[in-house]
Backbone as CSV, one residue per row, in Angstrom:
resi,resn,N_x,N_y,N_z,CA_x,CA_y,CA_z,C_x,C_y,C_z
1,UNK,-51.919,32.927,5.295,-51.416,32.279,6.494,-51.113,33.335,7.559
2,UNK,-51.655,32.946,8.739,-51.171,34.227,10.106,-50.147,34.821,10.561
3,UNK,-49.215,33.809,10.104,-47.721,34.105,10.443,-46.692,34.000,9.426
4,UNK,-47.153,34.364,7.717,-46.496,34.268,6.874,-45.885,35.337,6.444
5,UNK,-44.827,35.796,5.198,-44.855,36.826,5.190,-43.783,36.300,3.745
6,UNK,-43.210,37.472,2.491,-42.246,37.489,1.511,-41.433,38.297,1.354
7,UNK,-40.482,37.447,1.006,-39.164,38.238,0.780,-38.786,38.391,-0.728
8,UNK,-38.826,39.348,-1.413,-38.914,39.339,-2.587,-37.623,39.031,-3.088
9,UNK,-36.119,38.936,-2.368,-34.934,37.839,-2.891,-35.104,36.881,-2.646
10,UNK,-33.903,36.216,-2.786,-33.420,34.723,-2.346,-32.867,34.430,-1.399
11,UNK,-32.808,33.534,-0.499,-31.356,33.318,0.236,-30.205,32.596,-0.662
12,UNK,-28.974,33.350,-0.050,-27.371,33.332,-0.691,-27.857,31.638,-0.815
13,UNK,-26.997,30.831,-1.584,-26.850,30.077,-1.419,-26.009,29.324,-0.242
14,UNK,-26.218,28.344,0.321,-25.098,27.828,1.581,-25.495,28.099,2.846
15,UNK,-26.819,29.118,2.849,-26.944,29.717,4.091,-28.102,29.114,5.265
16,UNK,-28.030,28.640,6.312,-29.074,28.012,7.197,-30.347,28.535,6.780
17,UNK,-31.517,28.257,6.541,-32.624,28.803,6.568,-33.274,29.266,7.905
18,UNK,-32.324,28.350,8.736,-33.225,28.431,9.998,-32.799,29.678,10.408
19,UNK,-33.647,30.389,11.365,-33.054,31.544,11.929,-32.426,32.829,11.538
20,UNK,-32.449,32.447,9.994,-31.233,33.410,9.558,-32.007,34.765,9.163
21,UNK,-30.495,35.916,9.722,-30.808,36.905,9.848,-31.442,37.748,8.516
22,UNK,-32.074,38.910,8.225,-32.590,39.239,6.891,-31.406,40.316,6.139
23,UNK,-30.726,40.288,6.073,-29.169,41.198,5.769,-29.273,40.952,4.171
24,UNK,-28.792,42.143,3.633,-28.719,41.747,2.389,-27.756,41.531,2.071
25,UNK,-27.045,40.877,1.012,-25.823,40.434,0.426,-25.326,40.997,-0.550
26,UNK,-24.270,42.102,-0.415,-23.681,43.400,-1.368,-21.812,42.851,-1.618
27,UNK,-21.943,43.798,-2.216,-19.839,43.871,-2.415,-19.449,44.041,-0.890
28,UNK,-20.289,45.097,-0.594,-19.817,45.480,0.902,-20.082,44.853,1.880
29,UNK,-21.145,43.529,1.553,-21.459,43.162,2.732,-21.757,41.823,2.366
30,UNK,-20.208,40.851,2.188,-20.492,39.947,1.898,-21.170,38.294,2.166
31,UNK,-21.154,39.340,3.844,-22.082,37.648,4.908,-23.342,37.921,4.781
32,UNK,-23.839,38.859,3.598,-25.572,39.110,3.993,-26.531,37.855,3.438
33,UNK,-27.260,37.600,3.803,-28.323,36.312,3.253,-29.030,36.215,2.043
34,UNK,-29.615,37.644,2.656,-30.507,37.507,0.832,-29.984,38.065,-0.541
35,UNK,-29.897,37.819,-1.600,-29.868,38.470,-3.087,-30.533,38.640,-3.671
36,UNK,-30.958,39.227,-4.721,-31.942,39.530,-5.875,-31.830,38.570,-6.400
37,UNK,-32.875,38.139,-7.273,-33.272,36.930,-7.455,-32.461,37.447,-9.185
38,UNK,-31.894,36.382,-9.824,-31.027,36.869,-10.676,-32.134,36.766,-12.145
39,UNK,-32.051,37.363,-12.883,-33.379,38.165,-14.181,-34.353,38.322,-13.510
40,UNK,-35.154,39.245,-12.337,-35.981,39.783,-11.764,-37.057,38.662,-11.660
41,UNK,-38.254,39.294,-11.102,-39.649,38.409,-10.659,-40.654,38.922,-11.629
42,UNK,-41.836,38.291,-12.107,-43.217,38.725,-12.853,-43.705,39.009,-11.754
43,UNK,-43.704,39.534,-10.289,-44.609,40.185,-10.051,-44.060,41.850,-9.098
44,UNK,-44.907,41.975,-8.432,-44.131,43.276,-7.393,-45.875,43.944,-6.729
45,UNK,-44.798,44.597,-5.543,-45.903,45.155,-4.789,-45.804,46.202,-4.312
46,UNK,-46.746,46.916,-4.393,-46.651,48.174,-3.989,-47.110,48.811,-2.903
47,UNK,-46.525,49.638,-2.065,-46.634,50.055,-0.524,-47.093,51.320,-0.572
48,UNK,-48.441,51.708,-0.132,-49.000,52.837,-0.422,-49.610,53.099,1.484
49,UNK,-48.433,54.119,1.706,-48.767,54.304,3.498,-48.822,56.066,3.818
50,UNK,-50.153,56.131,4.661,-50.553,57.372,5.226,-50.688,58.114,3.881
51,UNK,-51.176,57.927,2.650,-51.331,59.094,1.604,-52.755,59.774,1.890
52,UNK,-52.892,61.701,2.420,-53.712,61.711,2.467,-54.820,61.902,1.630
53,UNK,-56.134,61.717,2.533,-57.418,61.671,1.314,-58.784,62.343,1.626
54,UNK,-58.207,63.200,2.912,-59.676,63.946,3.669,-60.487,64.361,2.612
55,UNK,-60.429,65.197,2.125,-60.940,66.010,1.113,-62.156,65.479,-0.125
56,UNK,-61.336,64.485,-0.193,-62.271,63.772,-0.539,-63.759,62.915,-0.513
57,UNK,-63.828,62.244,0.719,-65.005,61.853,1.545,-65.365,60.459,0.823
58,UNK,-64.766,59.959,0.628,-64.309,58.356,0.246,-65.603,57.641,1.158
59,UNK,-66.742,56.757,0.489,-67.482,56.507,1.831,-67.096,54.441,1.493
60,UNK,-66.217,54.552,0.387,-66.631,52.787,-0.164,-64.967,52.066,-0.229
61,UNK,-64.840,50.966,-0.083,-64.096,50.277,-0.496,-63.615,50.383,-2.095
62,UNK,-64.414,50.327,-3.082,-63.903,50.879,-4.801,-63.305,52.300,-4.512
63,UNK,-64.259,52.954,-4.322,-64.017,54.525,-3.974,-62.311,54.205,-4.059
64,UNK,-62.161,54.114,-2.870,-60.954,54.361,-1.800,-59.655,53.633,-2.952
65,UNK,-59.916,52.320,-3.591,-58.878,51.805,-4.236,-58.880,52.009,-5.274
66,UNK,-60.078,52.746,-6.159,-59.702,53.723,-7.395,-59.119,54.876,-7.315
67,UNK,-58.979,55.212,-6.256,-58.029,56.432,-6.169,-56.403,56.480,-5.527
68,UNK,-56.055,55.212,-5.402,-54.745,54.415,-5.328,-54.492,53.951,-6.440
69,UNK,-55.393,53.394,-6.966,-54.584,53.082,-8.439,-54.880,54.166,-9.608
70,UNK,-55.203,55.414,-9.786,-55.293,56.504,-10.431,-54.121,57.168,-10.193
71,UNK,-53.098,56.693,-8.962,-52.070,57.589,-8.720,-51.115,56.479,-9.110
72,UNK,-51.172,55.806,-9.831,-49.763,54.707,-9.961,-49.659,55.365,-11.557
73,UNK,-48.383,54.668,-12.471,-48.225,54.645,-13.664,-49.217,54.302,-14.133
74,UNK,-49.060,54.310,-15.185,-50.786,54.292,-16.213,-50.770,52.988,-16.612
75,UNK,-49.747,52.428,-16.704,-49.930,50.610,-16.929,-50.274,49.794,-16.039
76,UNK,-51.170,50.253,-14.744,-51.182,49.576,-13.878,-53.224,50.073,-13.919
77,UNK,-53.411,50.663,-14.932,-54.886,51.470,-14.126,-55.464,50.555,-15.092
78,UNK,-55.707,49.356,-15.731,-56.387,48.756,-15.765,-55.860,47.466,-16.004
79,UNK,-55.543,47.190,-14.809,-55.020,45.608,-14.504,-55.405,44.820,-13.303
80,UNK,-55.524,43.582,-13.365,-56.467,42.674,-12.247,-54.668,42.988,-11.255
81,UNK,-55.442,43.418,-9.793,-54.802,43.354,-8.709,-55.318,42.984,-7.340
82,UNK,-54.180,42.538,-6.463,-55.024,42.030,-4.955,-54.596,43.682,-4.246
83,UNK,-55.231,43.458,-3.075,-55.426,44.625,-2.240,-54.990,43.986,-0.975
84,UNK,-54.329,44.410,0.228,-54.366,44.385,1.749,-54.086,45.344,1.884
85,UNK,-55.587,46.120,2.936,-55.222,47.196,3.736,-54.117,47.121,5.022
86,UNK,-53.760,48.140,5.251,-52.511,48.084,6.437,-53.342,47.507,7.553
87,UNK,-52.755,47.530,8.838,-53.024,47.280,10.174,-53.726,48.134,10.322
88,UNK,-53.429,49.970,9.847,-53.728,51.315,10.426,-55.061,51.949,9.669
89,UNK,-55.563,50.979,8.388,-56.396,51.824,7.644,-57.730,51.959,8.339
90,UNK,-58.216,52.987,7.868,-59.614,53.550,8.438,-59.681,53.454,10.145
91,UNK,-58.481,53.342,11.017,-58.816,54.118,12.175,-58.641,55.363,12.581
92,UNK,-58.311,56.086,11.336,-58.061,57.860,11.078,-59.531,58.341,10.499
93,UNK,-60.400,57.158,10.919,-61.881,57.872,9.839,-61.605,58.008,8.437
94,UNK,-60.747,57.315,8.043,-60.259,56.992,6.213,-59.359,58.045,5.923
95,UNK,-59.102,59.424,6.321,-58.178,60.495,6.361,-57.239,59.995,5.213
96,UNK,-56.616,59.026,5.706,-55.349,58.398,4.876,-55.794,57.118,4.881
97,UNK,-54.610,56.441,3.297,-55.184,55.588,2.567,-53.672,54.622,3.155
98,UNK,-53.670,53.348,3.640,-52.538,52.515,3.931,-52.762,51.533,2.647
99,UNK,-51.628,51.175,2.144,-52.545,49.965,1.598,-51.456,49.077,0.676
100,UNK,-51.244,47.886,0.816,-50.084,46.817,-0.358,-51.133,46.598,-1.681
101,UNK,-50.427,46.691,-2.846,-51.361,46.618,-4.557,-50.649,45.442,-5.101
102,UNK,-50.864,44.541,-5.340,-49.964,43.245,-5.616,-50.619,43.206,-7.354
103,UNK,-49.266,43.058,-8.417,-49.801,43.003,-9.465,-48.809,42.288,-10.045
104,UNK,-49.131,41.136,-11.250,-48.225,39.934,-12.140,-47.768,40.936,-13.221
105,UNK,-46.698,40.447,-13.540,-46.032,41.106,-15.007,-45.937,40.591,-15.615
106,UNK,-45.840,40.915,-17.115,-45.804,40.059,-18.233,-44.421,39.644,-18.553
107,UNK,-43.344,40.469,-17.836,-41.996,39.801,-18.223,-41.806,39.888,-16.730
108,UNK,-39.897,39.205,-16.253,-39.643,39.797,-15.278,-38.561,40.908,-15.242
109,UNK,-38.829,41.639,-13.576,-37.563,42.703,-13.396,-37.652,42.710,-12.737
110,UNK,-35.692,43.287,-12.648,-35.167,43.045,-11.499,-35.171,43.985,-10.497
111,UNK,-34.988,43.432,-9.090,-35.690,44.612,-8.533,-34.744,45.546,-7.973
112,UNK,-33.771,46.324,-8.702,-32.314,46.938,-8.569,-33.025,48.139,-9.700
113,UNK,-33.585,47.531,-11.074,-34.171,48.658,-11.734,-35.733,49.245,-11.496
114,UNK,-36.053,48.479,-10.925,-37.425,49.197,-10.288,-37.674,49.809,-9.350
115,UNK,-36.436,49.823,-8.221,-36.175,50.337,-7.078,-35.401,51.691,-8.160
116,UNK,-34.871,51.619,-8.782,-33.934,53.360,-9.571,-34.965,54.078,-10.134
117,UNK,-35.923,52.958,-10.427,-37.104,53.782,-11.467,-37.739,54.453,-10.656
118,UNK,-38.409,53.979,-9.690,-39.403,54.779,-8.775,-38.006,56.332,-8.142
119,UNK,-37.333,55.317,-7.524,-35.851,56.660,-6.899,-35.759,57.667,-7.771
120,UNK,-35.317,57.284,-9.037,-34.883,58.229,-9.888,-35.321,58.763,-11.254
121,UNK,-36.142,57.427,-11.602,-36.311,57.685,-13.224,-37.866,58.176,-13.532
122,UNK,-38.658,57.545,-14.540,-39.739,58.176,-14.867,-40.506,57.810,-13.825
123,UNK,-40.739,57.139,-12.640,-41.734,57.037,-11.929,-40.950,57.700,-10.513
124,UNK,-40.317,58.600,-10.564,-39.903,59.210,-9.093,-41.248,60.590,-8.638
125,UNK,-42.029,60.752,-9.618,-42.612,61.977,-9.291,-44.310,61.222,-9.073
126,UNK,-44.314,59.868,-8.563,-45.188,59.215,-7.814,-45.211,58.886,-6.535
127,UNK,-45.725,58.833,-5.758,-46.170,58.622,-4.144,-46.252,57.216,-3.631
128,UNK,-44.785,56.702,-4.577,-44.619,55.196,-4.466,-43.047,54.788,-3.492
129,UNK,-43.092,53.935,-2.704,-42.081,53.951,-1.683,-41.579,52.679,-2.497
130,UNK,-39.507,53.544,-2.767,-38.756,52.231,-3.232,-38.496,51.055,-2.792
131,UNK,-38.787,51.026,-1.213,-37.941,50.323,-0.118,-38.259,48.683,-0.350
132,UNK,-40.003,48.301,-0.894,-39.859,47.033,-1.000,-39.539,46.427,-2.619
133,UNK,-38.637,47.370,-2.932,-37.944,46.632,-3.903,-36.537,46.474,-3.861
134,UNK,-35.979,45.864,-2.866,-35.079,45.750,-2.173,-34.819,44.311,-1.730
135,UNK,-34.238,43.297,-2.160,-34.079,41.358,-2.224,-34.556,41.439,-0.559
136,UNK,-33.792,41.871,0.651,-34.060,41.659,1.802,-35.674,41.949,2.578
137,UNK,-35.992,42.928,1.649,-37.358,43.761,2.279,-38.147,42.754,2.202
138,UNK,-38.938,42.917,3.963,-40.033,41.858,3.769,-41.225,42.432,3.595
139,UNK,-42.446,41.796,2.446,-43.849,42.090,2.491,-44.600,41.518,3.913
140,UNK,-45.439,42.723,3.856,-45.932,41.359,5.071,-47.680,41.225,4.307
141,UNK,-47.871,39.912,4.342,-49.191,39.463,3.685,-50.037,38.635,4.710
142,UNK,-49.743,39.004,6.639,-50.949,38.532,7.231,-51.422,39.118,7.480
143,UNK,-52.444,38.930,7.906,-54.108,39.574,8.216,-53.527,40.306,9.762
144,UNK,-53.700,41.158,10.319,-53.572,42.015,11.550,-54.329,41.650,12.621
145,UNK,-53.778,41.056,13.757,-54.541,40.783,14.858,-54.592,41.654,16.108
146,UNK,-56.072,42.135,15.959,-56.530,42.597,16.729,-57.117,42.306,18.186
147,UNK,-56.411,42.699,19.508,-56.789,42.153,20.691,-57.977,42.905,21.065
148,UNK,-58.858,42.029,21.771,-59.882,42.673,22.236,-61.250,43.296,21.723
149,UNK,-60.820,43.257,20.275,-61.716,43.528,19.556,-61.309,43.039,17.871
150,UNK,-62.763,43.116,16.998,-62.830,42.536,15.655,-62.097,43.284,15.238
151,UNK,-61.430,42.624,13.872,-61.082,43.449,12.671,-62.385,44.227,12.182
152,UNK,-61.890,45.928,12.050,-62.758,46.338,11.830,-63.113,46.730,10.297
153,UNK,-62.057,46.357,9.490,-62.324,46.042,8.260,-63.158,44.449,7.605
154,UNK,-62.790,43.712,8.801,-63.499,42.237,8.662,-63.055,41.692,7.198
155,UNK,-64.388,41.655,6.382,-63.786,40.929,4.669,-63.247,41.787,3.603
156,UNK,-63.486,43.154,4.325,-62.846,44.042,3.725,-61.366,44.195,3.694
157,UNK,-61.021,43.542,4.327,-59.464,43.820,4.450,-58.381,43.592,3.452
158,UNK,-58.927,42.316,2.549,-57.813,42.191,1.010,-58.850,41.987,0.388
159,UNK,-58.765,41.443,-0.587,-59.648,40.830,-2.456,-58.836,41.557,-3.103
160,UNK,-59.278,40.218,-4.255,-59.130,40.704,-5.655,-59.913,41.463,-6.371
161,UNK,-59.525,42.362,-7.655,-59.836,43.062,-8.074,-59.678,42.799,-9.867
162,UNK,-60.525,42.202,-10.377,-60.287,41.883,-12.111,-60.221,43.332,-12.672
163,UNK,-59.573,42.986,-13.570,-58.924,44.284,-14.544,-59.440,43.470,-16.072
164,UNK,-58.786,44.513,-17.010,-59.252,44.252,-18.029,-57.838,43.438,-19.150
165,UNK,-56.573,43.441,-17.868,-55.637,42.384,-18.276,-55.123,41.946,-16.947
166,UNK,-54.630,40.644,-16.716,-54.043,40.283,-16.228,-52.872,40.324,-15.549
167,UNK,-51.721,40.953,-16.493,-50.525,41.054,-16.028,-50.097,42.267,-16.420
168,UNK,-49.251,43.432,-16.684,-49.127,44.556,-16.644,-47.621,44.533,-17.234
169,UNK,-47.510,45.039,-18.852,-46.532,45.326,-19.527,-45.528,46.478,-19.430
170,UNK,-44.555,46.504,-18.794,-44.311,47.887,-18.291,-43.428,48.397,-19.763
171,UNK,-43.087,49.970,-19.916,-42.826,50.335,-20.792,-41.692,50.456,-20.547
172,UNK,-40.736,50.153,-21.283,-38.694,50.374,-21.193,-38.045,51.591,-20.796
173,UNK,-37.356,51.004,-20.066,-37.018,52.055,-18.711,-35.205,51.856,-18.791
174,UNK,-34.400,52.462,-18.892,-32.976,52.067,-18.118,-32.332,53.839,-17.786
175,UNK,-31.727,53.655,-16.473,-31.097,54.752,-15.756,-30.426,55.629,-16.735
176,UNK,-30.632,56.692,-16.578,-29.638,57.580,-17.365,-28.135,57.922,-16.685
177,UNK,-27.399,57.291,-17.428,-25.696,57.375,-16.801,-25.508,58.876,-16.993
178,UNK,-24.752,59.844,-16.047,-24.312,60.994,-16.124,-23.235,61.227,-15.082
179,UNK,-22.252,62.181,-15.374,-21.271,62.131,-14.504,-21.400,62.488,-13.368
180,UNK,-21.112,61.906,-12.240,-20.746,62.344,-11.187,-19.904,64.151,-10.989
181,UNK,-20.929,64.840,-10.026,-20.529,66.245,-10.062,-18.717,66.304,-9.410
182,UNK,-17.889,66.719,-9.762,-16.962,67.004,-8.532,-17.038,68.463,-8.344
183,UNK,-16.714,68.319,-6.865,-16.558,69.851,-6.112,-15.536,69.788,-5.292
184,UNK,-14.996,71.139,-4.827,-13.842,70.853,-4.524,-14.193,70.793,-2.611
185,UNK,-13.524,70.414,-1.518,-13.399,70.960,-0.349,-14.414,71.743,0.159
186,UNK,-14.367,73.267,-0.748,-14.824,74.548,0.058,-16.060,74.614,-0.746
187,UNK,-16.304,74.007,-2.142,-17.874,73.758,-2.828,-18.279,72.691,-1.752
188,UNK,-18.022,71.599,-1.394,-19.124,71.123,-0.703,-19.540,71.125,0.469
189,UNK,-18.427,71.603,0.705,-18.796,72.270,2.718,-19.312,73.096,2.098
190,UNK,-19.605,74.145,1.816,-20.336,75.339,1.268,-22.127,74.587,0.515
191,UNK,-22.145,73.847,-0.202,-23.299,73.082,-1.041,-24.038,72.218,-0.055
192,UNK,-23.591,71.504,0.498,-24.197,70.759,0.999,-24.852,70.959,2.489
193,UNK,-24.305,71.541,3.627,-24.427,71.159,5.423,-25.559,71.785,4.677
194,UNK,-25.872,73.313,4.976,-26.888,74.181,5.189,-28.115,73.973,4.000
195,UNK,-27.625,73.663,3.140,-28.814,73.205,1.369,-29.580,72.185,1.798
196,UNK,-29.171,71.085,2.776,-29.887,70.131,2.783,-31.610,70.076,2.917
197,UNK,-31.963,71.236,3.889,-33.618,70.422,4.169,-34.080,71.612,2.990
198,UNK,-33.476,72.620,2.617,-34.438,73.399,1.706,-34.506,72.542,0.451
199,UNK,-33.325,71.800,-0.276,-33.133,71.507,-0.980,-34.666,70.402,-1.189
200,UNK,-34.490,69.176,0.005,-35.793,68.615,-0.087,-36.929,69.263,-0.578
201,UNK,-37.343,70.441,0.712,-38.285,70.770,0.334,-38.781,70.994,-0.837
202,UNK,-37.679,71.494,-1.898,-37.857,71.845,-3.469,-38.128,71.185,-4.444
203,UNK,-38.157,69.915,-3.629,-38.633,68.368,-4.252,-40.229,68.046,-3.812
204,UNK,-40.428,68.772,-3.676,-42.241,68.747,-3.191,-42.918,69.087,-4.513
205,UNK,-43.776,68.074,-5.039,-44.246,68.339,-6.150,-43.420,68.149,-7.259
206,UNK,-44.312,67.160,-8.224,-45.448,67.010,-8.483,-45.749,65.432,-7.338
207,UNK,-44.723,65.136,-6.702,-44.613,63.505,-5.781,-44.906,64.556,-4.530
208,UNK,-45.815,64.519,-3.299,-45.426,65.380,-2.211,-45.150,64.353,-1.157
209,UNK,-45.762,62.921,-0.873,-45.855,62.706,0.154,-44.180,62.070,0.676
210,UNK,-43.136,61.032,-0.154,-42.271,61.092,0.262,-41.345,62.258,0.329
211,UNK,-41.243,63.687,-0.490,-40.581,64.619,-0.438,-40.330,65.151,1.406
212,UNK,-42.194,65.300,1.752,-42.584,65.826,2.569,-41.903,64.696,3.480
213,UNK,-42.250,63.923,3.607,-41.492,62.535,4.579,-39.558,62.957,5.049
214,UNK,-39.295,63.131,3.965,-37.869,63.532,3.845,-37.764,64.545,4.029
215,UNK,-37.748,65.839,3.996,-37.772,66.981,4.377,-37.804,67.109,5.812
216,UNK,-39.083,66.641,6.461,-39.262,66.181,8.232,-38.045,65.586,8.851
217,UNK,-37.969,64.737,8.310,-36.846,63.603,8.800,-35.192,64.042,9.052
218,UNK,-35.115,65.165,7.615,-33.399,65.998,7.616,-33.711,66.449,8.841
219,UNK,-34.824,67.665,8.781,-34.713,68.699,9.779,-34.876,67.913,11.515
220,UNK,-35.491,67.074,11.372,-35.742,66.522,12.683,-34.292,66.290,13.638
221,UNK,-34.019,65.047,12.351,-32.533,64.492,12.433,-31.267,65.232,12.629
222,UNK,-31.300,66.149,12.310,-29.812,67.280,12.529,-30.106,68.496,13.140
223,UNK,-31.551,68.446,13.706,-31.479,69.786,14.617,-31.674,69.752,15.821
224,UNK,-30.529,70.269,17.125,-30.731,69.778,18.007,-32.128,70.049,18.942
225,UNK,-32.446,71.177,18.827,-34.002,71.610,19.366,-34.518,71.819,18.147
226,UNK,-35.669,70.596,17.584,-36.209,71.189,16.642,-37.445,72.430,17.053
227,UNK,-37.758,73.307,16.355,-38.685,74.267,16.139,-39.793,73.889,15.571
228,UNK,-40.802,73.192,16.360,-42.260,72.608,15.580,-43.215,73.515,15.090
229,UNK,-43.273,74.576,15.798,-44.329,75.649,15.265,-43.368,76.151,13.472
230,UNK,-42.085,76.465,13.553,-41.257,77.282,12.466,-41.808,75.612,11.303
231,UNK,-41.324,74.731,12.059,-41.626,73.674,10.775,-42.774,73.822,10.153
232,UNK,-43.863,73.922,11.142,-45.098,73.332,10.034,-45.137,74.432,9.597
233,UNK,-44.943,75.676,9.682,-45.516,76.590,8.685,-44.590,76.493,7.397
234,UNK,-43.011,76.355,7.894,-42.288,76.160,6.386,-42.793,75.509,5.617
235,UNK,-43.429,73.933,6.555,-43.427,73.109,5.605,-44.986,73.740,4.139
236,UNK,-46.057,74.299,5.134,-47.189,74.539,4.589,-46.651,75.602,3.541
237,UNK,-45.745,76.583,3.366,-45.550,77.570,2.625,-44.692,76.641,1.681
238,UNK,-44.026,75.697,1.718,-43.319,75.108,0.590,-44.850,74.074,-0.055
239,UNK,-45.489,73.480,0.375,-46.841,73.140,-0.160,-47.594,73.669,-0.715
240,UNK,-47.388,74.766,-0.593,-48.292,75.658,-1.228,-47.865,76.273,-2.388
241,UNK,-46.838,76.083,-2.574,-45.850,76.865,-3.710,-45.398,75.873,-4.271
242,UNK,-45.638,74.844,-4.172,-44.974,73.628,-4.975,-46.053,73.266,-6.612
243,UNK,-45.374,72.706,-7.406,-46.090,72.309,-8.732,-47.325,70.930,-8.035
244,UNK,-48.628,71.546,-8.956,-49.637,70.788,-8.204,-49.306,68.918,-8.649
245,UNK,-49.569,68.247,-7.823,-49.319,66.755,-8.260,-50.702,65.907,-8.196
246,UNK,-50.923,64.621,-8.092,-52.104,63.837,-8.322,-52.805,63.581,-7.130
247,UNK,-52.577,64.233,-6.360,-53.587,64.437,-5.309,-53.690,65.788,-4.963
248,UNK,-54.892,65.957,-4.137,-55.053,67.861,-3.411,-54.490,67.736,-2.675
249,UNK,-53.814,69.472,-2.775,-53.081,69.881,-2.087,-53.618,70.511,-0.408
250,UNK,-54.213,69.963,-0.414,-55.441,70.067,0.775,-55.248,69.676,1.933
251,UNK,-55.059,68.276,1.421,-54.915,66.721,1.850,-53.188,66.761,2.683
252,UNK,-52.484,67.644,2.125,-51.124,67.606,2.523,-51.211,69.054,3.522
253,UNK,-52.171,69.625,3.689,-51.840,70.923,4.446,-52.370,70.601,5.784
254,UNK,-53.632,69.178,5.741,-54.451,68.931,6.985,-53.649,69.071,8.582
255,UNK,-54.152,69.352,8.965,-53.249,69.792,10.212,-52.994,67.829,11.328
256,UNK,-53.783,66.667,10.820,-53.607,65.606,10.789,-52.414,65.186,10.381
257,UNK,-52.225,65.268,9.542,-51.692,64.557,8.465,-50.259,65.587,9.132
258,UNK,-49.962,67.147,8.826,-48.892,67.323,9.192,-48.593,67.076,10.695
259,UNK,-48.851,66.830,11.801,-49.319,66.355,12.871,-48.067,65.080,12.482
260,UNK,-48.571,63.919,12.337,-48.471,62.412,12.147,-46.937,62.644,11.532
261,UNK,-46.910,63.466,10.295,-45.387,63.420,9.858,-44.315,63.732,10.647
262,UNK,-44.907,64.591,11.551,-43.564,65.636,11.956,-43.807,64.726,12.962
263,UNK,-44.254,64.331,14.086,-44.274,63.919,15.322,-44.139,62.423,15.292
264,UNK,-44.225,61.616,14.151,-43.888,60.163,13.755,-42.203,60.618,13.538
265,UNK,-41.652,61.290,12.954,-39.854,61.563,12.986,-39.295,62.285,14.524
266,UNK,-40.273,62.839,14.880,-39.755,63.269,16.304,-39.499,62.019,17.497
267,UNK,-40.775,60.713,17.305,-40.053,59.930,17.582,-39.472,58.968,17.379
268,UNK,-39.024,58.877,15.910,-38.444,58.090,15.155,-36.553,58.421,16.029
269,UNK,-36.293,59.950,16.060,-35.072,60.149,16.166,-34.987,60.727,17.526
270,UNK,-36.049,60.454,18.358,-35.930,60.365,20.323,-35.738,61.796,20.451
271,UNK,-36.865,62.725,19.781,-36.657,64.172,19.822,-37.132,64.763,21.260
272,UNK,-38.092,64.139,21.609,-39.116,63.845,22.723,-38.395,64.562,23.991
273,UNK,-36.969,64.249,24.319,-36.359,64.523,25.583,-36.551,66.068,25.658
């Protein structure tokens, strides 16, 4: 549908449908609308944006989505899934891969532990964004309208894709509880202001592309003149020294690609003036 779209919670109970705002509903925030849907959903989707892929020379539609799903968990690489490319794919000449992976599960979960898993647990060192596993986060599942001209993906733009199962058994997962560090005063004024963007950076590899995302974003965000020439080279010397991950490291040095990161947070945070 053209103007459809999902919210992978619920609305609160009691609450107007009409109009109502997309807020989520926490301890802290108890007028929010949506909740997690209570014992999770059989399905979930996955948001795979700007990962690059120059290097490669991708000339096909399979091409391009066997090498999105070669980078997910391994319970997902042979399972029937739908595809929608972004709004943005292939007007970079394929450079980078945009793309939603929609796949059924054989049980459900909730999406509080699949959002920790990717954040924190065995799937944090993948190039998978937590954010739409989040009750409020909306998917968006219409087709992109283009003024003035065709979609230039045309029928290419979603299908299905048969696998050799259906629904996708994930393997048992729960957070590892550990204590909270304390520090005193002069440890975390000391640990924290100045640690922050190196610290990211040290999170590059074997996951690079949100590390790299985050890393941009500290330094952008808290420096009042950022230094664009000092960035990209930090950033390229921490890329280069990082543990290799499931894509080339190639692909993350392209002068595109670092281009788009740094200058997509420059005006994310109105660096521009």
């Amino acid at each position: 549908m053209p103007y459809h779209a999902v919210v992978r919670g619920r609305l609160v109970e009691g609450r107007d449908p009409i109009g109502v705002r997309r807020t989520l509903h926490t301890v802290v925030n108890p007028e929010g609308n949506f909740e997690a849907v209570p014992g999770g959903l059989t399905w979930l989707m996955f948001d795979i944006d700007k990962l690059p892929v120059a290097s490669y020379g991708y000339t096909t539609t399979g091409e391009r989505l066997a090498h999105l799903i070669s980078i997910l968990p391994s319970e997902f690489h042979h399972a029937t899934f739908r595809y929608q490319w972004s709004s943005s794919a292939g007007l970079d000449d394929w450079s980078t891969l945009s793309c939603h992976l929609w796949f059924f599960l054989s049980e459900p979960w909730p999406c509080r532990t699949l959002y920790e898993r990717i954040e924190y647990g065995d799937w944090k060192d993948y190039d998978i964004d937590p954010a739409p596993f989040t009750a409020n986060q909306l998917h968006y599942t219409a087709a992109p309208i283009f003024i003035g001209t065709d979609d230039p993906l045309a029928a290419d733009r979603s299908g299905l894709v048969p696998g050799a199962v259906d629904s996708v058994a994930l393997s048992p997962w729960m957070r590892e509880v550990t204590p909270r560090p304390m520090f005193t005063a002069v440890e975390r004024e000391e640990r924290f202001p100045g640690a922050g963007f190196e610290d990211l950076l040290a999170d590059i590899g074997p996951s690079y592309h949100r590390p790299i995302l985050r890393a941009v974003a500290h330094y952008v965000a808290v420096t009042r003149n950022p230094d664009i020439s000092w960035l990209g080279q930090r950033l390229r010397e921490a890329i280069w020294s990082a543990p290799p991950g499931r894509n080339r490291v190639e692909d993350y040095l392209d002068e595109r690609y670092l281009h788009r990161v740094i200058y997509g947070a420059l005006s994310k945070y109105g660096r521009f003036d």
